[in-house]
C-alpha positions in Angstrom: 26.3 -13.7 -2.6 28.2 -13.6 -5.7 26.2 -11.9 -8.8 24.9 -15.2 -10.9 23.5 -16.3 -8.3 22.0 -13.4 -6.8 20.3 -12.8 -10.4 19.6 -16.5 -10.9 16.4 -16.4 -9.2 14.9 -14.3 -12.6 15.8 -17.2 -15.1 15.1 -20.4 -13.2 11.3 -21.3 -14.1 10.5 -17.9 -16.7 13.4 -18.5 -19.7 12.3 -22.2 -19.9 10.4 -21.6 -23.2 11.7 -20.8 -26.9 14.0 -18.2 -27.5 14.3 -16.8 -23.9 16.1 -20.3 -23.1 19.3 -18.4 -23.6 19.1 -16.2 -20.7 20.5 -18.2 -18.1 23.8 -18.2 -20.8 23.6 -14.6 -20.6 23.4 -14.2 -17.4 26.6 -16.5 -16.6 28.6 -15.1 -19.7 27.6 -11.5 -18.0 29.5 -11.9 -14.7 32.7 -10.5 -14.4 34.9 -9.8 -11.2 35.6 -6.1 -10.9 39.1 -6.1 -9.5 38.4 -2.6 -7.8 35.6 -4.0 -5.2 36.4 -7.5 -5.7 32.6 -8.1 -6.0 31.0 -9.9 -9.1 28.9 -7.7 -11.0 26.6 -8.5 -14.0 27.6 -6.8 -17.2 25.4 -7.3 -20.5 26.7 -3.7 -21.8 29.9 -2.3 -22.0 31.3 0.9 -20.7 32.8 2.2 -23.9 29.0 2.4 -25.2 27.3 4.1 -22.3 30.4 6.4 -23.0 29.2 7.4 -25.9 25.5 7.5 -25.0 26.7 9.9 -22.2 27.7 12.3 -24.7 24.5 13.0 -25.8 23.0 13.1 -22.0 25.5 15.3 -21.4 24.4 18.1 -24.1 20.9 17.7 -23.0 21.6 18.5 -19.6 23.7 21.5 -20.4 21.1 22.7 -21.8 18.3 22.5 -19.4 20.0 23.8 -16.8 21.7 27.0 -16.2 25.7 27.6 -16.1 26.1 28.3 -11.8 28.6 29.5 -9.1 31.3 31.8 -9.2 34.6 31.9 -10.8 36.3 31.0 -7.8 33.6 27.7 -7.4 34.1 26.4 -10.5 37.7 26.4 -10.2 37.0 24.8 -7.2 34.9 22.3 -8.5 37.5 21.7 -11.4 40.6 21.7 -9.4 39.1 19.1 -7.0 37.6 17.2 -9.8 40.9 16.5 -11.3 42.5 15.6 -7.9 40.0 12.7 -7.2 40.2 11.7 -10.9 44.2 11.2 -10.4 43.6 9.3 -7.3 40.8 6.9 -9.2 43.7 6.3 -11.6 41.1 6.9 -14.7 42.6 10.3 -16.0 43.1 9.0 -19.3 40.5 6.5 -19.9 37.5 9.4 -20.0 36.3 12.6 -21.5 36.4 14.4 -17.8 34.4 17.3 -17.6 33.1 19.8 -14.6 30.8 22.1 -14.5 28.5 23.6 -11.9 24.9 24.3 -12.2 22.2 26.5 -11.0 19.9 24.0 -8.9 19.0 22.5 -5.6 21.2 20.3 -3.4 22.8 17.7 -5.6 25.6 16.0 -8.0 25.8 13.2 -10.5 28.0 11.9 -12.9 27.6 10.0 -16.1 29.4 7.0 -17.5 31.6 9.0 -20.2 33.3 11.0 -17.0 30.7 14.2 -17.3 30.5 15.3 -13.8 27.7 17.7 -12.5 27.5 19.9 -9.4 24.6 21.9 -8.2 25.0 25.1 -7.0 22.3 24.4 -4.2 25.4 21.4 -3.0 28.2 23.7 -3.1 26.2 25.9 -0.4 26.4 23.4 2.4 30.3 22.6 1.8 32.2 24.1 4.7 35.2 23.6 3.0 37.3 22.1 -0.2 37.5 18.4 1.7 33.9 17.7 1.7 33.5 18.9 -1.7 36.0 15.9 -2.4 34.0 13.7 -0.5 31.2 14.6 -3.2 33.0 14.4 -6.2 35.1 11.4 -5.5 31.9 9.7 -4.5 31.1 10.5 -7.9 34.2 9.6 -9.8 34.1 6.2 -7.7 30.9 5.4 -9.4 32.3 5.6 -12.3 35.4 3.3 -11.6 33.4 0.7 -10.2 31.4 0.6 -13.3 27.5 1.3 -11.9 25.9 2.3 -14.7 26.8 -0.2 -16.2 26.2 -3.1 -13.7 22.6 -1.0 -13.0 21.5 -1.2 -16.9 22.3 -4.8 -16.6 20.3 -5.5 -13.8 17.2 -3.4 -15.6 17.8 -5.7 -19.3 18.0 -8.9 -17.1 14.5 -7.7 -14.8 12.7 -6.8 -17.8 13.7 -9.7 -19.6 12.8 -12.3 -16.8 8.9 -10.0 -16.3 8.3 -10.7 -20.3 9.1 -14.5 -20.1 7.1 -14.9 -17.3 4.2 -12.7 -19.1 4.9 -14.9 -22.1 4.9 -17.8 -20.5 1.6 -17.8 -18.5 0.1 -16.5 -22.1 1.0 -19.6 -23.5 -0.6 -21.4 -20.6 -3.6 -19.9 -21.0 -3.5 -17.7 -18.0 -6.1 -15.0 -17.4 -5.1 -11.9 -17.5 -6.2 -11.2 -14.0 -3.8 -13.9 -12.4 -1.2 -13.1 -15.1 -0.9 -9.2 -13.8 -0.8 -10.5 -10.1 2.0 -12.7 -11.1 3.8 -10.5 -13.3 3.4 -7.4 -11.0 4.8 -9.5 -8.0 7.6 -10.3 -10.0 8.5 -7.1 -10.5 8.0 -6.0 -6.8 10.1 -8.9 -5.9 13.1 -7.7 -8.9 12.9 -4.1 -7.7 13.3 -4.8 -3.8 14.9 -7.9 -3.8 17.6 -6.8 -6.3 17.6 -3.4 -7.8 17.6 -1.1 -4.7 20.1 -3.0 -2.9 22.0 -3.0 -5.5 21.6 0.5 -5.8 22.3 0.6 -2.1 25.5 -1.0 -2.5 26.6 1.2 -5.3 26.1 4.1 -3.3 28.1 2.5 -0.4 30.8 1.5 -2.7 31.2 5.0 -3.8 31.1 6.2 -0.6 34.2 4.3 0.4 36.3 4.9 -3.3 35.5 9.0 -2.6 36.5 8.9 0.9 40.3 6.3 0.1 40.8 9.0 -2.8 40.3 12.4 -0.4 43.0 10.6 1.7 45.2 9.6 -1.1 45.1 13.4 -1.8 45.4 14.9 1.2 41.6 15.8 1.6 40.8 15.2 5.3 38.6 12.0 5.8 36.8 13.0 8.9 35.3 16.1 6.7 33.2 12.9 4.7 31.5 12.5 8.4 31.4 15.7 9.3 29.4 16.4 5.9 26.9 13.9 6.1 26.4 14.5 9.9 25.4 18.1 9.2 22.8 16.7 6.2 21.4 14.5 9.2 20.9 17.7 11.3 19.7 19.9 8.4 16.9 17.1 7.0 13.4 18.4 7.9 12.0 15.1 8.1 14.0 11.3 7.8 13.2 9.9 4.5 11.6 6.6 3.3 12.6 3.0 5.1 15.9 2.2 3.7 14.9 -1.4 2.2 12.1 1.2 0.2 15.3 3.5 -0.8 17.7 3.8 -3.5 20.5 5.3 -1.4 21.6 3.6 2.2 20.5 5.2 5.4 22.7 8.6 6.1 23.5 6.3 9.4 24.7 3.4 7.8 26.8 5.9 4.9 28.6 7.3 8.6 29.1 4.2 10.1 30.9 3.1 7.3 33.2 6.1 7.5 33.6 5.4 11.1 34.9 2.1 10.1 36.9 3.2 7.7 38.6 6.3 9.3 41.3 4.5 11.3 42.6 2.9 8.2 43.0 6.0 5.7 43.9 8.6 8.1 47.5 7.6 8.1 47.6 7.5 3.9 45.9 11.3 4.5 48.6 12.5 7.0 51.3 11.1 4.6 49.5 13.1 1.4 48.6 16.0 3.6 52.5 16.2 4.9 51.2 16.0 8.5 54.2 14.4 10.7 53.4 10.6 13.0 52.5 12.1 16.0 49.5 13.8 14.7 48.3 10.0 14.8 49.4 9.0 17.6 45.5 9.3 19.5 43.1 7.6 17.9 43.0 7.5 13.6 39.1 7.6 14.0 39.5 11.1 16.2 39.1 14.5 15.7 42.7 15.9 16.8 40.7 18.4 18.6 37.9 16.8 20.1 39.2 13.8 21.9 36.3 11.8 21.6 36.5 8.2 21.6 34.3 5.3 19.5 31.0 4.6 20.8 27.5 3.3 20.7 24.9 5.7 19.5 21.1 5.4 19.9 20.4 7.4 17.2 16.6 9.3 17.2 14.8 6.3 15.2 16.1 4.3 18.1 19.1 2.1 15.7 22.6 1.8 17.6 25.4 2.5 15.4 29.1 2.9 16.2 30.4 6.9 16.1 32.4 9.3 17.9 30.5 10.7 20.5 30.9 14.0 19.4 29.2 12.9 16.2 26.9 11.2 18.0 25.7 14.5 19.2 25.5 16.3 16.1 23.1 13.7 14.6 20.7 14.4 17.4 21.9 10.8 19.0 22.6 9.7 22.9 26.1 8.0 23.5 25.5 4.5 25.4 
């Protein structure tokens, strides 16, 4: 579903009076094609100002949290930072910064290029690849333009609940059946459009961070291997993903799955590995020999997986 029309549902019936008549304009002039995802996205800001609101984020945050990690982490951090940034192609186009933190398990980045990694994160890297996974999946939020596209979405949700506030107060409406209405709307913006969304974006940075680790010679299969060990380590599964800002740690490996047989020949290339260490299986770990399967994972969902990995996340190969 391309992005005007996913959005059109919010000016339909509440911009139909006075000066919110203009929305559905906005809404259509708002839609450009990003040429990284090929996916419309809805754009009613422009990176170069969150850019420069990100400066001012950034100071904040640098101040409420502590400077973390040792010398040899933060040129970790750094090193890899720079190496996913030359893979996104955006090395010149932001104020790239990174710098670790004392605090739980965690990264983010902000529109301007400021990237942040927690020192409670850097604990459960095994090694310098899945820290690339990480921070490319950070940089590739950046280059698909997210925060962006997700303060969009908020303007054009917030815009569509006041005209259909306004509306029903020019009807008349009581303010009983107004809240109902208004608060439904809402429910309806944030679950039928924000969080998948948001789901998407997540998704979409998955895949940029994992094609950029390849592109540099950052093993692929360490992506899996890193979010099969967060599976493992959770003490309880979070919320229902259609509830959740982020996709189900399932769907984020099956994705890898899918993608491994296609950028593990781009990482052997990068990585100076010769052909026949491709010649098993692209989705395979060299040393495992397991094959693709179906996995009943322990919420009882089949997804496909190696069945070594299938293992490790507590599942049972089919």
């Amino acid at each position: 579903m391309t992005c005007c029309a996913r959005h059109a549902w919010m000016t339909r019936r509440h911009f139909l009076i006075g000066g919110t008549a203009g929305a559905g304009a906005v809404l259509l002039a708002g839609c450009t094609t990003n040429p990284l995802t090929g996916r419309e996205q809805l754009m009613l800001v422009s990176d170069d100002e969150l850019a420069r609101m990100s400066f001012s984020t950034w100071q904040q945050v640098r101040r409420k949290y502590r400077p973390g990690g040792t010398a040899a982490q933060r040129q970790a951090v750094a090193r890899v930072g720079r190496d996913m940034v030359d893979a996104s192609g955006l090395g010149g186009t932001r104020d790239w910064q990174f710098e670790v933190f004392e605090g739980p398990s965690n990264a983010f980045v902000l529109p301007g290029g400021q990237v942040g990694v927690f020192t409670g994160i850097l604990e459960d890297f095994e090694n310098e690849a899945q820290m690339a996974a990480v921070v490319g999946h950070e940089v590739g939020h950046v280059a698909a333009r997210h925060s962006a596209e997700r303060l969009s979405q908020n303007l054009l949700a917030s815009m569509a609940v006041g005209g259909a506030a306004a509306l029903l107060a020019g009807m008349g409406t009581d303010s009983t059946t107004t809240r109902i209405v208004v608060g439904a709307l809402g429910a309806g913006a944030t679950f039928g459009v924000l969080l998948p969304y948001s789901r998407q974006h997540e998704l979409e940075a998955d895949r940029l961070g994992v094609e950029y680790m390849a592109q540099k010679g950052y093993d692929p299969r360490e992506a899996r291997a890193f979010w099969t060990d967060r599976i493992a380590e959770r003490d309880e599964p979070g919320p229902p993903e259609f509830m959740s800002t982020h996709p189900a740690d399932r769907t984020r490996i099956a994705q890898i799955e899918r993608m491994l047989p296609q950028v593990m020949p781009t990482y052997r290339l990068n990585a100076g590995l010769g052909p026949a260490a491709g010649d098993r299986s692209a989705g395979e770990s060299p040393a495992s020999g397991d094959g693709i399967v179906a996995c009943r994972l322990a919420d009882g969902s089949v997804v496909r997986l190696t069945a070594r990995t299938c293992v490790e996340a507590g599942g049972m190969p089919l």
